[in-house]
BAGUDO-144888 format. One line per field, with one value per residue: residue in one letter; x, y, z of N, C-alpha, C, O, CB in turn; residue number from 1. Coordinates in steps of 0.1 Angstrom, whole numbers, padded with zeros to 4 digits. Glycine has a CB too. Layout:
BEGIN
code = A,...
n_u = X,...
n_v = Y,...
n_w = Z,...
ca_u = X,...
ca_v = Y,...
ca_w = Z,...
c_u = X,...
c_v = Y,...
c_w = Z,...
o_u = X,...
o_v = Y,...
o_w = Z,...
cb_u = X,...
cb_v = Y,...
cb_w = Z,...
pos = NUM,...
***
This chain:
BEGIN
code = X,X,X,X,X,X,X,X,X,X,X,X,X,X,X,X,X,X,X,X,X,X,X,X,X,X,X,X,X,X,X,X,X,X,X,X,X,X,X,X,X,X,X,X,X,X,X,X,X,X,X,X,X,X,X,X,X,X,X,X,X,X,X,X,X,X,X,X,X,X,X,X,X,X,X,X,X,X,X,X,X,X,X,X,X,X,X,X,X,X,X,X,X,X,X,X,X,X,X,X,X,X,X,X,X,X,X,X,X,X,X,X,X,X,X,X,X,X,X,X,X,X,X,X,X,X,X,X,X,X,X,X,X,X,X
n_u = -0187,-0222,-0226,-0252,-0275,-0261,-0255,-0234,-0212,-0216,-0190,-0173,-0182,-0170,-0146,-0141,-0146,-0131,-0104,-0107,-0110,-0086,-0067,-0076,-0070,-0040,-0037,-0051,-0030,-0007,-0012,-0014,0015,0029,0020,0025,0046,0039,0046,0029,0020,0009,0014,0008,0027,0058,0085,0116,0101,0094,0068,0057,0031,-0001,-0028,-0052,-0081,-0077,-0091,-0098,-0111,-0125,-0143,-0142,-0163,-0160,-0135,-0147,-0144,-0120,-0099,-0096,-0113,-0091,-0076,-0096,-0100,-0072,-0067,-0086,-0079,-0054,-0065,-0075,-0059,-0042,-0060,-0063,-0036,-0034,-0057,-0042,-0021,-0032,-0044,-0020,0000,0032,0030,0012,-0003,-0013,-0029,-0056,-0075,-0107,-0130,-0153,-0185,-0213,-0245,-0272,-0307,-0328,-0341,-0321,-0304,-0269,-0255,-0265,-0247,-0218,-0180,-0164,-0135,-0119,-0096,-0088,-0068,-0045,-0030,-0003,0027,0056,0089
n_v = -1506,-1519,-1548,-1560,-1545,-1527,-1497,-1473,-1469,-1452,-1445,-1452,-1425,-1407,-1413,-1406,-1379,-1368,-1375,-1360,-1331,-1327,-1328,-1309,-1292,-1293,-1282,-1255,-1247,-1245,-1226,-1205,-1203,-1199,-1174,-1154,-1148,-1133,-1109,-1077,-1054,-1019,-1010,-1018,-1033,-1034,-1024,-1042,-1070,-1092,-1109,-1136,-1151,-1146,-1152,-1142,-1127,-1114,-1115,-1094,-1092,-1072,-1058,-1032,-1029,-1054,-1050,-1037,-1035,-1024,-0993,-0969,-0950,-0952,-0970,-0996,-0991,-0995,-1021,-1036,-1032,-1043,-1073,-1080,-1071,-1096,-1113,-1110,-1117,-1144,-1152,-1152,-1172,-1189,-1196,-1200,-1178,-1155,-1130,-1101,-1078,-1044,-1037,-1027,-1002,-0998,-0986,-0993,-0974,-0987,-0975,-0990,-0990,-0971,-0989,-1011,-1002,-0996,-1022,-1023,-1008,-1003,-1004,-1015,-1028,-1029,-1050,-1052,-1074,-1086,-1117,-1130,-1156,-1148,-1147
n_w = -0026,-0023,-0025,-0032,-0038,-0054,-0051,-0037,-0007,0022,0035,0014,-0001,0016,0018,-0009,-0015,0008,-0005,-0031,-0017,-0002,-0027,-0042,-0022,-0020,-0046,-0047,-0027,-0042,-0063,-0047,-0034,-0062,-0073,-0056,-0070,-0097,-0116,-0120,-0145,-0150,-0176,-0213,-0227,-0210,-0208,-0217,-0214,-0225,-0245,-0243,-0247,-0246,-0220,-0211,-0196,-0164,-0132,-0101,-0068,-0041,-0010,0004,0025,0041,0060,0080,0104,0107,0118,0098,0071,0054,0060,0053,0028,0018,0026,0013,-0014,-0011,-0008,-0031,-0051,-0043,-0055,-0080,-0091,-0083,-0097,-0123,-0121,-0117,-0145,-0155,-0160,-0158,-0153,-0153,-0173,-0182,-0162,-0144,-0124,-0102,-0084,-0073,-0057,-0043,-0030,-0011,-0010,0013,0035,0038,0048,0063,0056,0033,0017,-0001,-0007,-0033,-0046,-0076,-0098,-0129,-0155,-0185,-0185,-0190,-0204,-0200,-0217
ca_u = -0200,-0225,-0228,-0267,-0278,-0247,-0251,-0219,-0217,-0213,-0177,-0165,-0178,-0162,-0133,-0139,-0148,-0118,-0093,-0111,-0106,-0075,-0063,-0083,-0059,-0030,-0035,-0049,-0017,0001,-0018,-0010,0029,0028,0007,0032,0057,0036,0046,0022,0021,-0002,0011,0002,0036,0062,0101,0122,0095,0092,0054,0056,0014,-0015,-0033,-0068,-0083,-0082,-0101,-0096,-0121,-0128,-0153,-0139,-0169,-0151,-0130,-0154,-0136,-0106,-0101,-0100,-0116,-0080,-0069,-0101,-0091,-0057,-0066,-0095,-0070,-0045,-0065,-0084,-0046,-0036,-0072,-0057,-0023,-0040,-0062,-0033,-0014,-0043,-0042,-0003,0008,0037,0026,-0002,0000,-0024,-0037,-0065,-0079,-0116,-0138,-0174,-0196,-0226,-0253,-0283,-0317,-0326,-0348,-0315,-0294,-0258,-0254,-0268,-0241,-0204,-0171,-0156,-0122,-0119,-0085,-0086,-0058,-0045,-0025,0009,0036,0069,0101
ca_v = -1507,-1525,-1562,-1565,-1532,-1519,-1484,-1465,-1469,-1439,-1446,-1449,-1416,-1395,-1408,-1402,-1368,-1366,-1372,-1348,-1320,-1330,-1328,-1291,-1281,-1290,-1271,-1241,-1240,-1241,-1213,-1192,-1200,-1189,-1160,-1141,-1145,-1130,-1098,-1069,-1041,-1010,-1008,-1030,-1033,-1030,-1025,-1054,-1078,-1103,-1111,-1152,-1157,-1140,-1159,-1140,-1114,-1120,-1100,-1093,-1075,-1070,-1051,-1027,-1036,-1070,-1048,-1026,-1032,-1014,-0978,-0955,-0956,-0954,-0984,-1010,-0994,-1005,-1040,-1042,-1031,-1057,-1084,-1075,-1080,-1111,-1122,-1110,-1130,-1159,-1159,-1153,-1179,-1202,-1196,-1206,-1170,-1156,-1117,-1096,-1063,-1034,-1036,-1014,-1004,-0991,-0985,-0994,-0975,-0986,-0976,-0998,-0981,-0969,-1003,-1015,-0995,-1000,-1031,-1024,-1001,-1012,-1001,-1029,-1024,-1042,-1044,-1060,-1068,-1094,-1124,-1135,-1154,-1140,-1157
ca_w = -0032,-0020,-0031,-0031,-0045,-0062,-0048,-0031,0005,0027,0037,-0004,-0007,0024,0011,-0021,-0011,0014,-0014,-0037,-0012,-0004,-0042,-0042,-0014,-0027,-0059,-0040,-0022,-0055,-0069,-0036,-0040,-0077,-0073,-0051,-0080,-0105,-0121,-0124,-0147,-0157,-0187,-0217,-0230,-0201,-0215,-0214,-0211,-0237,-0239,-0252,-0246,-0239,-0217,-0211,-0187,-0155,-0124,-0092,-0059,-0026,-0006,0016,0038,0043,0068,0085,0123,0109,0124,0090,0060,0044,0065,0050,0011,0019,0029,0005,-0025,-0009,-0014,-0047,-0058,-0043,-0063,-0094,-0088,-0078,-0110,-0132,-0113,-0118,-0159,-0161,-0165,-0150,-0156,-0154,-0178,-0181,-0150,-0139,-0109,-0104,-0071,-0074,-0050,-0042,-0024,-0016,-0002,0031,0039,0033,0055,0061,0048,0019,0014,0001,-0021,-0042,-0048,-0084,-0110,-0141,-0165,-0189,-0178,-0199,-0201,-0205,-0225
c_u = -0207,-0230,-0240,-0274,-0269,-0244,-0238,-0226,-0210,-0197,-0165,-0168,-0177,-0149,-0131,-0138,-0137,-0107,-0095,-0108,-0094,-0065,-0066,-0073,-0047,-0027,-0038,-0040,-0009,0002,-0011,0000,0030,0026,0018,0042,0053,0039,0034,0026,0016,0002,0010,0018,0050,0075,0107,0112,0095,0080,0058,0042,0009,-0025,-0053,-0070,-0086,-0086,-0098,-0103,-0116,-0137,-0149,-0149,-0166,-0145,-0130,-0145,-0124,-0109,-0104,-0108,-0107,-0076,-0079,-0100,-0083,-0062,-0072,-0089,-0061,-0052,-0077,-0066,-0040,-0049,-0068,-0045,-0029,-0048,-0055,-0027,-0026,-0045,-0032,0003,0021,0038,0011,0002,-0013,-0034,-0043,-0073,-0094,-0124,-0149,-0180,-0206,-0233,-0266,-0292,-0318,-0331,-0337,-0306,-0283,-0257,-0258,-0257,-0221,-0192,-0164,-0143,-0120,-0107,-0088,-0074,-0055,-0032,-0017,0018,0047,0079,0109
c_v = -1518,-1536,-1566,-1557,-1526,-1507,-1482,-1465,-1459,-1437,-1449,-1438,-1406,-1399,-1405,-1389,-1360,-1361,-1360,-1334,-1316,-1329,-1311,-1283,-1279,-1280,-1258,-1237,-1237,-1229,-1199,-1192,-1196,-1179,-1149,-1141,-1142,-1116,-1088,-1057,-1037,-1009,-1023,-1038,-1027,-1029,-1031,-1065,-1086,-1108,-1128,-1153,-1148,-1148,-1153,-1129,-1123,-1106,-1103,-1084,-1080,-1058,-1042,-1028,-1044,-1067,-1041,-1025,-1024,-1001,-0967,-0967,-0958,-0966,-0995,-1009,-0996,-1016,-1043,-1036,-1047,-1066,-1087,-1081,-1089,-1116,-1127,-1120,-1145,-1162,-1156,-1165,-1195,-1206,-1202,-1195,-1169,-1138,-1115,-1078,-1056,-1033,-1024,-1016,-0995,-0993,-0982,-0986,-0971,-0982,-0984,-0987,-0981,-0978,-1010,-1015,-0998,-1006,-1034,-1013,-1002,-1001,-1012,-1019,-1034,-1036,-1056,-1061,-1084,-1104,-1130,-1145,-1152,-1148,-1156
c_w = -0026,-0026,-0037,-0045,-0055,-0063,-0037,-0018,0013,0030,0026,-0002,0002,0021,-0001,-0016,-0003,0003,-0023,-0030,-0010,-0017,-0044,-0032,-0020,-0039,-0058,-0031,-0031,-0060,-0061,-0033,-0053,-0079,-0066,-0060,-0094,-0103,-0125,-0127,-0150,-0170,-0198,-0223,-0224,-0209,-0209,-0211,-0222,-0236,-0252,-0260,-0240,-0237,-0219,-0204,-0172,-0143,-0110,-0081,-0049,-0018,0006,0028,0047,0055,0078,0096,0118,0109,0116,0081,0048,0047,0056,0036,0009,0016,0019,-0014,-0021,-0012,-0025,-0056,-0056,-0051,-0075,-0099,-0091,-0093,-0120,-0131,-0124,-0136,-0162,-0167,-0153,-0146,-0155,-0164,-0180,-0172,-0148,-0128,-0113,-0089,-0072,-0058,-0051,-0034,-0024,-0007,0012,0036,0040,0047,0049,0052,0033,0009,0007,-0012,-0022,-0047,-0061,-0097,-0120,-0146,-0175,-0182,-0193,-0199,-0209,-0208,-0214
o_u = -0200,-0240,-0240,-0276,-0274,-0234,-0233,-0238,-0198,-0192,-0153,-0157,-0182,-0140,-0120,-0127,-0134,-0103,-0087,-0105,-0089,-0053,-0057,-0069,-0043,-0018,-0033,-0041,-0003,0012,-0007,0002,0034,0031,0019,0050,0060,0035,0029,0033,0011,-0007,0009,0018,0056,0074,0108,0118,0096,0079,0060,0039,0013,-0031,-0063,-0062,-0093,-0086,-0095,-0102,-0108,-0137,-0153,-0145,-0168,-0145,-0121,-0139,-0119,-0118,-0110,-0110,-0110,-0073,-0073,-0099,-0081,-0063,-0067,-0097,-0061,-0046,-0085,-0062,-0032,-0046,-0067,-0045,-0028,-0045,-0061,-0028,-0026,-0047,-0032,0009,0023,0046,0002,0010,-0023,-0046,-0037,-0077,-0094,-0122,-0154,-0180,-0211,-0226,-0271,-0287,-0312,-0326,-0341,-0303,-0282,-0257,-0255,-0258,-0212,-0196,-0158,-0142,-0121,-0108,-0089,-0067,-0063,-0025,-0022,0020,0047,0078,0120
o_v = -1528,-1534,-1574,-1560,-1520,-1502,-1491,-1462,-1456,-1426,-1448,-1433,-1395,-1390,-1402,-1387,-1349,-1350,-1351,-1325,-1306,-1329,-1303,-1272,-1268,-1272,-1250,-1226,-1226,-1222,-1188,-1181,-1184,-1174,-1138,-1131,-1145,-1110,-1091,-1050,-1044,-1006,-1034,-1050,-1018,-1036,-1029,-1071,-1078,-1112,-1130,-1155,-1142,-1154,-1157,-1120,-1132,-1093,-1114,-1071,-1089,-1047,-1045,-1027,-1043,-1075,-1038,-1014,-1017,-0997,-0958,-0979,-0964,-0974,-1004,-1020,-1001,-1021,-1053,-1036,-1058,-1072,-1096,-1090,-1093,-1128,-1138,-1129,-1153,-1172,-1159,-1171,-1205,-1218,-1211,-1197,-1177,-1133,-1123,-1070,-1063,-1029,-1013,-1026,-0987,-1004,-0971,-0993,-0961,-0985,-0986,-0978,-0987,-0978,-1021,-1025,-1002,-1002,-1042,-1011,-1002,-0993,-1018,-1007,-1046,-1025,-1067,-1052,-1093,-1099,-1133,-1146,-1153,-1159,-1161
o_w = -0022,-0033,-0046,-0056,-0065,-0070,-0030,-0015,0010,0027,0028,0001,-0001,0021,-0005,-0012,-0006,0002,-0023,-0038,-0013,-0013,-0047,-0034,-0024,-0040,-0065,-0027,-0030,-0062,-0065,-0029,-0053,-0089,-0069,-0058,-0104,-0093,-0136,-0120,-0159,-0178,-0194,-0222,-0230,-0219,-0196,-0202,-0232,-0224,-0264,-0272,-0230,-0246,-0225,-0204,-0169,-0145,-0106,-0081,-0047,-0024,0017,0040,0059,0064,0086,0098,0127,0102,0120,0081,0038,0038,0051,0030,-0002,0005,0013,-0023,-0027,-0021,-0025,-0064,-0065,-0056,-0079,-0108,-0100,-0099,-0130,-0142,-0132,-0140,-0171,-0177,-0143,-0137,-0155,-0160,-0181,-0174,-0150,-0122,-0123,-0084,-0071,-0048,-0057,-0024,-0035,0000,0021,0048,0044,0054,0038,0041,0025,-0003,0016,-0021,-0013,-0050,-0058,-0104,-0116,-0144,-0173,-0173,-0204,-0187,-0221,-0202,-0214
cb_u = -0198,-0228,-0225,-0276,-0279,-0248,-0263,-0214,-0215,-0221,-0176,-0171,-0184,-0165,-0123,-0148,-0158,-0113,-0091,-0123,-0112,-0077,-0073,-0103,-0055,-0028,-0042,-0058,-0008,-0003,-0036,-0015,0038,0021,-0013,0037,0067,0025,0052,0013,0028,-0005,0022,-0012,0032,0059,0108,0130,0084,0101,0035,0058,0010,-0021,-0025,-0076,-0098,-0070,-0122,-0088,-0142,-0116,-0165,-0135,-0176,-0139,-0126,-0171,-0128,-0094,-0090,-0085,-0124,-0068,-0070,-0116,-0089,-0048,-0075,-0113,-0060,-0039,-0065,-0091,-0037,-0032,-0085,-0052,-0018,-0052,-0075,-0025,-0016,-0062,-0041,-0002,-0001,0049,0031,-0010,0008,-0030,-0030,-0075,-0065,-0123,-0134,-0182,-0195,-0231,-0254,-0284,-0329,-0331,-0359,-0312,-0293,-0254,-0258,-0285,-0246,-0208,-0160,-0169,-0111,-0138,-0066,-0093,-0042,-0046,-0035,0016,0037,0075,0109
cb_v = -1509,-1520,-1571,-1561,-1522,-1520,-1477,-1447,-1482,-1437,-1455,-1454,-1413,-1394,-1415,-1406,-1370,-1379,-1384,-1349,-1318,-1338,-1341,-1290,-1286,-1300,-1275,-1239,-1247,-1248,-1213,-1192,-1211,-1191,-1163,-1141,-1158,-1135,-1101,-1069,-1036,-0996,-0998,-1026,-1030,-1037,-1014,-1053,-1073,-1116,-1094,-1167,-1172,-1129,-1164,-1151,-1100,-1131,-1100,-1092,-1071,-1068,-1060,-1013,-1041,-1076,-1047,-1026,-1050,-1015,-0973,-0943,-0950,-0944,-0987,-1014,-0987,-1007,-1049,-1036,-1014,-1060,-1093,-1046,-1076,-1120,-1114,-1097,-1131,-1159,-1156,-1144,-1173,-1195,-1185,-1219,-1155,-1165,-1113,-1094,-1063,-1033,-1039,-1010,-0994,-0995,-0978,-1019,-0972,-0994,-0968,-1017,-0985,-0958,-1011,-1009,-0998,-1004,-1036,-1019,-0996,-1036,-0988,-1038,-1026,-1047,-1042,-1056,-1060,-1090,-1133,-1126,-1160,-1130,-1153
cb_w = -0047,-0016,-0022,-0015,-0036,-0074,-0043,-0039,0011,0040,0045,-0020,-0016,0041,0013,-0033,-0004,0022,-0023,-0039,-0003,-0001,-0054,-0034,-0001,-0030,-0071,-0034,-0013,-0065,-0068,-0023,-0039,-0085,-0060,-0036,-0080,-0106,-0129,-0118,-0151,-0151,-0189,-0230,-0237,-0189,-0218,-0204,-0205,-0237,-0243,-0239,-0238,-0246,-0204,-0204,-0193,-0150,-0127,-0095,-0057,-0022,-0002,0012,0038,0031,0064,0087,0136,0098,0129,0082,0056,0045,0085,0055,0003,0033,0042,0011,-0024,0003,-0003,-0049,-0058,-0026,-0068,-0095,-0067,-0062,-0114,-0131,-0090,-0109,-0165,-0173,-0168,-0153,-0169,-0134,-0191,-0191,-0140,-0150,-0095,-0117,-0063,-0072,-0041,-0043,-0023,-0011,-0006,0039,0030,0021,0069,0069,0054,0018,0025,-0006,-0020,-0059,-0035,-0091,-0106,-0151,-0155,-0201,-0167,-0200,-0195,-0195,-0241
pos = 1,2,3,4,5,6,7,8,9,10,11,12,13,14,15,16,17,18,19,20,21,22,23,24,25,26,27,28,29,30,31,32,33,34,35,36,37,38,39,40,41,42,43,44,45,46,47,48,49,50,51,52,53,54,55,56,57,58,59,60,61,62,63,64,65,66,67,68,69,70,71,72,73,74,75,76,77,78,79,80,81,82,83,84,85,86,87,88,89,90,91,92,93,94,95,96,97,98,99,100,101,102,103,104,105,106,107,108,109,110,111,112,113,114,115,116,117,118,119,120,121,122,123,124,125,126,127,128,129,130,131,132,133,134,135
***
């Protein structure tokens, strides 16, 4: 801080700023080890599951645009399913579940106008479901 003025001097806050991001990583790596050990299931009530908590709804997309360079259009709804579900994960993960149940899958497409073109054009890959955890 500066002695005179008493405002913050540029080198307090890149490391303030540093540490802060730094702290943001860490816990977005956390989330992204957790997340692959989250359980998902379509139904709401899976057998043998013990539901402890219901945490909330969580959501999950992706824009199969996102992948246009890939060769089919089956190959960029793959990818753009795959990571619509690591979303889901990840924002379960990020609640403190260790489940996801009644998961649902839905495929938005849009078209935008012809001033638009292409780009104006996209399929969202988007699952919903609730986030638990289990005993």
């Amino acid at each position: 801080m500066c002695p005179i003025c008493g405002s913050i001097e540029i080198d307090e806050v890149s490391s303030n700023q540093l540490e802060q991001q730094e702290l943001e990583a860490a816990e977005f790596q956390r989330f992204m080890e957790e997340a692959e050990n989250i359980a998902c299931f379509t139904v709401d009530s899976p057998p043998g599951l013990a539901i402890k908590e219901s945490i909330g709804l969580v959501f999950g997309n992706s824009s199969k645009q996102a992948f246009w360079g890939l060769s089919t259009q089956a190959n960029r709804l793959s990818r753009a399913y795959e990571v619509a579900y690591a979303n889901l994960k990840f924002d379960a993960a990020s609640l403190g579940a260790n489940a996801v149940v009644g998961v649902r899958f839905a495929l938005n497409n849009s078209t935008g106008s012809a001033a638009v073109g292409l780009a104006g054009s996209s399929e969202a890959v988007m699952l919903l479901g609730t986030a638990v955890v289990t005993k």
